[in-house]
N, C-alpha and C positions, 0 to 999 in steps of 0.2 A: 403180917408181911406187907412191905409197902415193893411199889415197882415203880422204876422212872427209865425215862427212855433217853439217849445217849445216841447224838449222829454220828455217825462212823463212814471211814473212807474203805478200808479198806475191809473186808468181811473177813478174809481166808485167815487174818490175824484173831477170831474168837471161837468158842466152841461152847455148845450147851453144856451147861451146868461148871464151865469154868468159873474161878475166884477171881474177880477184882478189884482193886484197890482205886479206891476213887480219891480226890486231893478236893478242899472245898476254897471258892474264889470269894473273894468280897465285892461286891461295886457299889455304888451310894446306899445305895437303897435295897438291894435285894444280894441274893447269893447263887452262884452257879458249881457247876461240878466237872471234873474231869479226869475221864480215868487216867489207868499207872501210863506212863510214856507217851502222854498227849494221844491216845489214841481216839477218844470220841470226847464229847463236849456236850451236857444236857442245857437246857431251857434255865433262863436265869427262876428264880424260888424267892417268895420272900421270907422273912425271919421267919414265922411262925410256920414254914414249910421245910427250915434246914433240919436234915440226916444228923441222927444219933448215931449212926456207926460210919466205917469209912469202907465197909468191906460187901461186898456183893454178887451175886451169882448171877451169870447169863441166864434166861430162861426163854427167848426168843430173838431171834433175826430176822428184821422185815425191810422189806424193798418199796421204796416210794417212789414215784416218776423223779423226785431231785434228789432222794439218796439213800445212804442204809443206816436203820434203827439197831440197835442192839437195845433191849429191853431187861436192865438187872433188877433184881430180886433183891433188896434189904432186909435182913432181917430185925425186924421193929415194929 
């Protein structure tokens, strides 16, 4: 199982153990991810760090002084 964390705006829009579908971005040099309907946006990755599946589970909600995490579950 791998986990990758995902800033999110809006919290009351997830719930544990929901299915997400994530979409993967290119930029020069590395790769980003973002779940179905633009709703969170992970940390850019580089190639040897891109996801084998595109699908994922919540498995926590956390609150930081600038915002909220939603933390999915890959299974890989």
């Amino acid at each position: 199982m791998r986990t990758m964390e995902f800033t999110i705006e809006n919290v009351k829009a997830f719930e544990i153990g929901q299915e997400i579908e994530v979409t993967e971005g290119k930029l020069p040099s590395s790769y980003y991810y973002t779940m179905e309907h633009a709703l969170g946006m992970s940390r850019n990755y580089k190639s040897t760090e891109r996801l084998k599946t595109t699908k994922g589970k919540v498995v926590e909600i956390k609150e930081t002084p600038k915002f909220h995490v939603a933390v999915l579950e890959f299974d890989e």
